[in-house]
C-alpha positions in Angstrom: 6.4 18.4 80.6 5.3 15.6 83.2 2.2 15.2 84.2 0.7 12.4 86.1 -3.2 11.6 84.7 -5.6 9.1 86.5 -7.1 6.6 84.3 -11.2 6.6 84.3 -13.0 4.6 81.6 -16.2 6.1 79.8 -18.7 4.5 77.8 -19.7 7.6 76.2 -17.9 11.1 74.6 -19.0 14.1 73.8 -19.7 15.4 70.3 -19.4 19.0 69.0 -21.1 18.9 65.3 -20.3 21.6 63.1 -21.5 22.1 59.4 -18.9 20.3 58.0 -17.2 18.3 60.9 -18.3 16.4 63.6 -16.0 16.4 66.6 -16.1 13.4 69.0 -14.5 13.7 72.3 -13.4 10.4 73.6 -13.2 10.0 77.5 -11.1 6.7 77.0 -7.4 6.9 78.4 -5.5 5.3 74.7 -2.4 6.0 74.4 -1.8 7.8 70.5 -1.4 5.0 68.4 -4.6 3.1 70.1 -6.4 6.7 69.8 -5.1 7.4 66.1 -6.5 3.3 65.4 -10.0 3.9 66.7 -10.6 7.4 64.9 -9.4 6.0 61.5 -11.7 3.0 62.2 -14.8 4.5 63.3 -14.3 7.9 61.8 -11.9 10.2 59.8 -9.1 10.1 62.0 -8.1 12.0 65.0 -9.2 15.9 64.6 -7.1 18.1 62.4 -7.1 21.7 63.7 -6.3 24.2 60.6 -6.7 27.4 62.4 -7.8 29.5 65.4 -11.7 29.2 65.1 -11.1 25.6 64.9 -9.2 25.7 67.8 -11.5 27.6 69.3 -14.5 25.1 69.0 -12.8 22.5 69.6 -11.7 23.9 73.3 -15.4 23.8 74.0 -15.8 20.1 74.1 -12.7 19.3 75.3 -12.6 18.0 78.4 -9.2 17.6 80.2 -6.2 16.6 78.4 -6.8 15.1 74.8 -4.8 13.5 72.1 -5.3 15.9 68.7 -3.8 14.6 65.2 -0.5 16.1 65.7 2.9 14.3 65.5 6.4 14.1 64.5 7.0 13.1 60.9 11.1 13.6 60.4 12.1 17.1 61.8 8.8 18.4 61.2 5.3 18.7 63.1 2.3 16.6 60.4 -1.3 16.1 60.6 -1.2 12.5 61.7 -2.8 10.5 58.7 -1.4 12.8 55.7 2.1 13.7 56.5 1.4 17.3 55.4 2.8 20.0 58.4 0.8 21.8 60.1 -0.7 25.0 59.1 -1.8 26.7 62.7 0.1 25.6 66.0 -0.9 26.5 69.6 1.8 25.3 71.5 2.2 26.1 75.2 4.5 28.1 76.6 8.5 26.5 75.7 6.5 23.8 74.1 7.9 21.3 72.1 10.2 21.1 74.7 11.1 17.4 74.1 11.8 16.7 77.5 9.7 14.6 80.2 10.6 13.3 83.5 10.5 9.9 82.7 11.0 10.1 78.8 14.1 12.7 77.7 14.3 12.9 74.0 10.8 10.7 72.9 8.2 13.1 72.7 6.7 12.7 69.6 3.2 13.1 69.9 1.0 15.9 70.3 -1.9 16.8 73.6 -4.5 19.8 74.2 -3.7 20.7 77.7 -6.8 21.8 79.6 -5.6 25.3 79.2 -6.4 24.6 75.4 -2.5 24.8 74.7 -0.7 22.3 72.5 2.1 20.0 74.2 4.8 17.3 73.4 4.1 14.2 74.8 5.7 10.4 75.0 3.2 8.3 72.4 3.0 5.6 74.6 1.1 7.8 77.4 -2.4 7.4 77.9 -4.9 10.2 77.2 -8.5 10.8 75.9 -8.6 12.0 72.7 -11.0 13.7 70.0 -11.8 11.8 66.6 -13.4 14.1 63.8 -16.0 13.2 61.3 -15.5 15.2 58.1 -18.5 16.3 55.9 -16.2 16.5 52.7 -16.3 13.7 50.9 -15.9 13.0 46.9 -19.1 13.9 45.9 -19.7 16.9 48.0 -18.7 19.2 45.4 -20.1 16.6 42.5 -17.1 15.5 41.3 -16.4 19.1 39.7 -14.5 21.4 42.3 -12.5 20.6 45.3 -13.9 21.1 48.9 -12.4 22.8 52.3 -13.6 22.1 55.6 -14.6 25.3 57.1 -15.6 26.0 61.1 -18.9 26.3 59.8 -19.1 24.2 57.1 -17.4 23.3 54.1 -16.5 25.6 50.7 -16.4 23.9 47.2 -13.8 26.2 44.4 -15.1 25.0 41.6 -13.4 24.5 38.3 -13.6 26.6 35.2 -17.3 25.5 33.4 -19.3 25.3 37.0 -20.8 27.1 39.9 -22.8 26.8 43.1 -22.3 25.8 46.5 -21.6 22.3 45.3 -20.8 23.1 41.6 -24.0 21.5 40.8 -24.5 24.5 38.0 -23.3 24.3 34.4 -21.9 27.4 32.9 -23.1 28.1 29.0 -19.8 27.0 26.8 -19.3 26.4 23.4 -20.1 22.9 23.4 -22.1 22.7 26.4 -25.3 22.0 23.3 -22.9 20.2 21.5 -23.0 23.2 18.5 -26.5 22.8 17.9 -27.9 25.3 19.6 -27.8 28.5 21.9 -26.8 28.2 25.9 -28.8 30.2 28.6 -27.6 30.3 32.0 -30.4 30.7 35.0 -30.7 30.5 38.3 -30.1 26.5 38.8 -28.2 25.9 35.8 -28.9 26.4 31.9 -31.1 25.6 29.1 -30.8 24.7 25.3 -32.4 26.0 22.6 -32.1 23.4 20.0 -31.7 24.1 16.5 -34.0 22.5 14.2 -33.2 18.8 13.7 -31.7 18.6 17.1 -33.7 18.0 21.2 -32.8 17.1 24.5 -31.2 18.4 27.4 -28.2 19.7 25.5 -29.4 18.9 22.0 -27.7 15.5 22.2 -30.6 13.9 19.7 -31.2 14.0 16.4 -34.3 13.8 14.6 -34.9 12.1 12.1 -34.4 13.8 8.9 -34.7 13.1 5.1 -30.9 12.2 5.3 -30.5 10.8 9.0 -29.8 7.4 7.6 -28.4 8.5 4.3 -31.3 7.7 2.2 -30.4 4.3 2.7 -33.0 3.0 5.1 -35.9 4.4 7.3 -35.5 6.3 10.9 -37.4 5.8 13.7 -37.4 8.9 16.3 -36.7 7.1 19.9 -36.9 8.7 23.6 -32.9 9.5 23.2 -32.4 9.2 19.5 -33.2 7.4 16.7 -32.9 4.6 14.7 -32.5 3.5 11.4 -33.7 1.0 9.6 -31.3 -0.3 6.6 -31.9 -1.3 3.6 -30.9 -4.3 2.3 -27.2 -4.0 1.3 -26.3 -1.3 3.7 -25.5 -1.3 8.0 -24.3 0.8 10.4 -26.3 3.7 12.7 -27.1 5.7 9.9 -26.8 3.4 7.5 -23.0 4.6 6.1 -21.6 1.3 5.2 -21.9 -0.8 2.2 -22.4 -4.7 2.2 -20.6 -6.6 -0.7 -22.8 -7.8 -3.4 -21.8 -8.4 -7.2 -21.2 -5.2 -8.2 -19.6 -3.4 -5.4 -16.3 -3.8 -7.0 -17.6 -3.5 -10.4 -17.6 -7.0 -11.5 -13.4 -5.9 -11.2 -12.2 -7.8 -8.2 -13.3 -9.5 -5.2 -14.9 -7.6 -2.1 -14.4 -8.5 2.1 -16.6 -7.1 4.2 -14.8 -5.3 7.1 -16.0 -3.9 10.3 -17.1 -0.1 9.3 -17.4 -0.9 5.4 -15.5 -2.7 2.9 -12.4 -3.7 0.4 -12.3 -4.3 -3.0 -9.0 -6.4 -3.9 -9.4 -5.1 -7.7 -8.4 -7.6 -10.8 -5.1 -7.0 -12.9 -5.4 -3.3 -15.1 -8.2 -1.9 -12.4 -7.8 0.1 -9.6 -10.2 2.6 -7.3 -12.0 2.0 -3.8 -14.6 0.2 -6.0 -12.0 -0.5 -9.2 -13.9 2.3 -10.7 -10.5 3.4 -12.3 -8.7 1.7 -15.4 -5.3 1.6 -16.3 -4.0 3.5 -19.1 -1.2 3.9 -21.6 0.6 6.2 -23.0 -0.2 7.3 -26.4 1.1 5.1 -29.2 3.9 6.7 -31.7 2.3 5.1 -35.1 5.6 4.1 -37.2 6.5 6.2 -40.6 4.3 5.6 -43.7 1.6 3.7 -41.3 -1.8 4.4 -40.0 -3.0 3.4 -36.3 -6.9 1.8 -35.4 -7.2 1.7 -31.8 -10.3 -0.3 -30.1 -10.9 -1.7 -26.5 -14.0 -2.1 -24.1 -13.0 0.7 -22.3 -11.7 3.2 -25.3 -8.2 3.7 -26.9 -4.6 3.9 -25.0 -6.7 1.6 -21.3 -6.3 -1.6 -20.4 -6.7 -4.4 -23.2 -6.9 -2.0 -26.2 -5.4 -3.0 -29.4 -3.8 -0.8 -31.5 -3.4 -2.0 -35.5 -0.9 -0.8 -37.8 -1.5 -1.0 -41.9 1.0 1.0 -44.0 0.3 3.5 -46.4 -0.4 2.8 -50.3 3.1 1.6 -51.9 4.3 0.4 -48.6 4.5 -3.3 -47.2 4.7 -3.8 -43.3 7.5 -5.8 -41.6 6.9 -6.5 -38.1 4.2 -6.3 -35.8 0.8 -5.5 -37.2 -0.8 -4.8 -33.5 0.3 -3.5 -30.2 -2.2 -4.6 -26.8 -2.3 -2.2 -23.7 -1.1 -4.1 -20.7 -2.6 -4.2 -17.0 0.7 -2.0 -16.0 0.0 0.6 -18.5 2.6 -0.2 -21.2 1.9 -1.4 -24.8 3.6 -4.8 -25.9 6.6 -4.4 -27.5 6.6 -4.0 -31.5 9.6 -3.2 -34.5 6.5 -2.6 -37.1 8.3 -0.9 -40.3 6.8 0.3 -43.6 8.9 -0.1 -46.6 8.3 0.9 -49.8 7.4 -2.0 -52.7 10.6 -3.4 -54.6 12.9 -1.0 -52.8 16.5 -2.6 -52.2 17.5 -3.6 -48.9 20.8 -2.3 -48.3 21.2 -3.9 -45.5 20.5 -7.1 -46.3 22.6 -6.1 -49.7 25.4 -5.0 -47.7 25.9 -8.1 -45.9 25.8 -10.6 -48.6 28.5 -8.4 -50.8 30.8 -8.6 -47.7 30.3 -12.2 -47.3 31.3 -12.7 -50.9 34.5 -10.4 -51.0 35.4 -12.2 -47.9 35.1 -16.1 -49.4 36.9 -14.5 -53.0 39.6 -13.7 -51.1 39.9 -16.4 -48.7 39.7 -19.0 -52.3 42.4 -16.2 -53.7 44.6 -16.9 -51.2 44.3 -20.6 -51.0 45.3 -20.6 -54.9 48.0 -18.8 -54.4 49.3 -21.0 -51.3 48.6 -24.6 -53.6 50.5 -23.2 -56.9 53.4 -22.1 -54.9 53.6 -25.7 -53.6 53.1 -27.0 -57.3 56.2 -25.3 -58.2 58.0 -26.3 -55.3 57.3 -29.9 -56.4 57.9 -29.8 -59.7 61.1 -28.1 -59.0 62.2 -30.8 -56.6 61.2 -33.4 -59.7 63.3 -31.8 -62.1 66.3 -31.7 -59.6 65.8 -35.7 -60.3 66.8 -35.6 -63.7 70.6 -34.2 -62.6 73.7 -36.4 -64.3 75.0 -36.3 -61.5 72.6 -38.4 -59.5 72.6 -42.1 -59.7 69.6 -43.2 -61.5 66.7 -45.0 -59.8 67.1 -49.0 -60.1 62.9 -49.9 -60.2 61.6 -46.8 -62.3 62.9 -44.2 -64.7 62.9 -40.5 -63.2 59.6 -39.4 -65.6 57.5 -42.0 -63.9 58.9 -41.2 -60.5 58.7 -37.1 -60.8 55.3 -37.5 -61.3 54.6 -40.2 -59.0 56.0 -37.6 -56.6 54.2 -34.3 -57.8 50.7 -36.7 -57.4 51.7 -36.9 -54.3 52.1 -33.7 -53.4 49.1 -32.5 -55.1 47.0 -35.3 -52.9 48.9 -33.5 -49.3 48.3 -30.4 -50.6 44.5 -31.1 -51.4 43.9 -32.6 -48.2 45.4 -29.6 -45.9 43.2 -27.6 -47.9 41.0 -27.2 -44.6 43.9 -26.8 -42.3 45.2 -24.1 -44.4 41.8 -22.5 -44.4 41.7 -22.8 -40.5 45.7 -21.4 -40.4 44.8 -18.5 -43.1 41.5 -17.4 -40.4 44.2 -17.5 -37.3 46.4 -15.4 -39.2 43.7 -12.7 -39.3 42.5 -12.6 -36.2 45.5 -11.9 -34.7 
């Protein structure tokens, strides 16, 4: 739709003032995005018209033909501001049309006719307009519902655990004492009854008791608590922590003080948030024959006991005569034996009859191996004494058989080792 519109300037609008919202009718020709600037600036934006009652009041300031917060966003009609679409429309008769005389196709923005009807209009046109200033705000509803801007005012839906008109009223939970005590509800809200030891609003103190600070230190009731006063070797509100002195770690390994208590770093065979504990070992099997004495600081079969072993009468030990539980809970290693006095080791018996049989046989065989080499010398010396042979020019054959037996005998006796070593290959293979 054209429409030709005379440009007056106005110092001063028109407000309608609801409960909620504050309209403000602008008689200053703006085109939309000049109107849309000054309402965000000076107020909440250019008015938002959510259904017929609104429409309604606003018609009755209105004066004329007004930019409302109406426009195109994509293929849909928003509030200007929000991008949401519209919820209530009022459009004129073929309206949005998006056709003008001088502007085909760019009517994008939205007007109240002075009929009070809605129309599509160019943005760049200039028009009065209507800002709105909206009573909602963040805090209307405390923070605790969300609020609605009504004709008449404004409506706050609470959540779950409140009521009122601005969901300034606690409901009575389960915690809303903090368990330690019983919720009433009235009129303006609610009231705790405190149990015994507890006061305040919603029983949110504690007073001070014969254990408040863990019979550690003294409390001192305070307008919104209390306070305790720590002994010496203890911190912390009520007193729960431990400082490290000597004996924290029972004299058993070193202490560090940390933020909400301590550490004990316990010595070798301890163990325990304090190295109250001690390792221990499993019991000791005494030997055969034997009886077992255990002693330590902390009792038998723990850490640095000693166990002694002394044999029955007519025994004798061999071995180990103690055994010491170790910081890792094992006993040191022992081969304690009880034998009876004078009683043969076979063992030991054994072994020295096999080494005996084995040197009788090696000296057996080594007899056997130098008289068959005798013979076999001799025989060669009495081959000398053959007719037969010519006869030796520098000595007569008895002196030179024997010269050559001694001679022999000498090789023999000094390949004695050689043959031993030979004789031990032979066996092994």
């Amino acid at each position: 739709m054209w429409k030709h519109i005379t440009t007056i300037l106005f110092i001063s609008g028109y407000p309608y003032i609801s409960e909620s919202v504050t309209y403000k009718f602008q008689k200053t020709a703006k085109s939309f995005e000049e109107s849309k600037v000054y309402c965000t600036t000076k107020f909440d934006g250019l008015a938002h018209i959510y259904n017929a009652e609104q429409q309604q009041a606003l018609s009755r300031v209105v004066d004329g033909t007004a930019w409302i917060g109406v426009s195109k966003c994509g293929g849909n009609w928003c509030y200007t501001g929000s991008n949401r679409r519209v919820s209530y429309t009022n459009w004129a008769a073929g309206e949005p049309n998006n056709h003008g005389f001088f502007t085909n196709g760019e009517e994008y923005c939205v007007e109240m006719l002075s009929s009070h009807k809605w129309n599509d209009e160019n943005c760049s046109d200039k028009n009065y307009f209507v800002c709105q200033e909206l009573r909602c705000t963040a805090t209307t509803c405390n923070r605790r519902g969300t609020c609605s801007e009504l004709v008449n005012g404004f409506k706050c839906n609470c959540e779950r655990d409140y009521y009122g008109d601005k969901c300034e009223n606690v409901r009575c939970t389960a915690t809303t004492c903090n368990r330690r005590g019983t919720c009433s509800e009235l009129v303006n809200g609610f009231k705790c009854n405190c149990e015994r030891d507890y006061y305040g609003d919603k029983c949110e103190n504690v007073r001070c008791t014969a254990t408040t600070c863990n019979r550690r230190g003294t409390c001192s009731e305070l307008v919104n608590g209390f306070k305790c006063n720590c002994e010496r070797d203890y911190y912390g509100d009520k007193c729960e922590n431990v400082r490290c002195t000597a004996t924290t770690c029972n004299r058993r390994g070193t202490c560090s003080d940390l933020v909400n208590g301590f550490k004990c770093i316990c010595d070798r065979g301890y163990y325990g948030d304090k190295c109250e504990n001690v390792k221990i070992c499993p019991h000791l099997v005494k030997p055969n024959n034997s009886a077992v004495k255990c002693d330590g600081l902390h009792g038998e079969n723990y850490f640095q006991s000693v166990c002694t072993f002394t044999c029955n009468q007519g025994f004798i030990l061999k071995g180990n005569n103690s055994s010491t539980c170790q910081a890792f809970g094992l006993w040191t290693t022992y081969n304690t034996v009880c034998r009876v006095k004078g009683a043969v080791n076979h063992h030991k018996l054994i072994t020295i009859l096999i080494t005996v049989g084995a040197g009788a046989v090696i000296l057996s065989i080594i007899s056997v191996i130098i008289w068959r080499r005798w013979r076999s010398c001799q025989e060669q010396a009495n081959s000398t004494n053959d007719p037969s042979s010519p006869a030796p020019q520098v000595m007569s054959i008895s002196s030179s058989s024997e010269l050559y037996c001694d001679m022999q005998w000498d090789t023999i006796y000094d390949n004695v080792p050689n043959l031993y070593q030979d004789l031990n290959v032979k066996r092994m293979k």
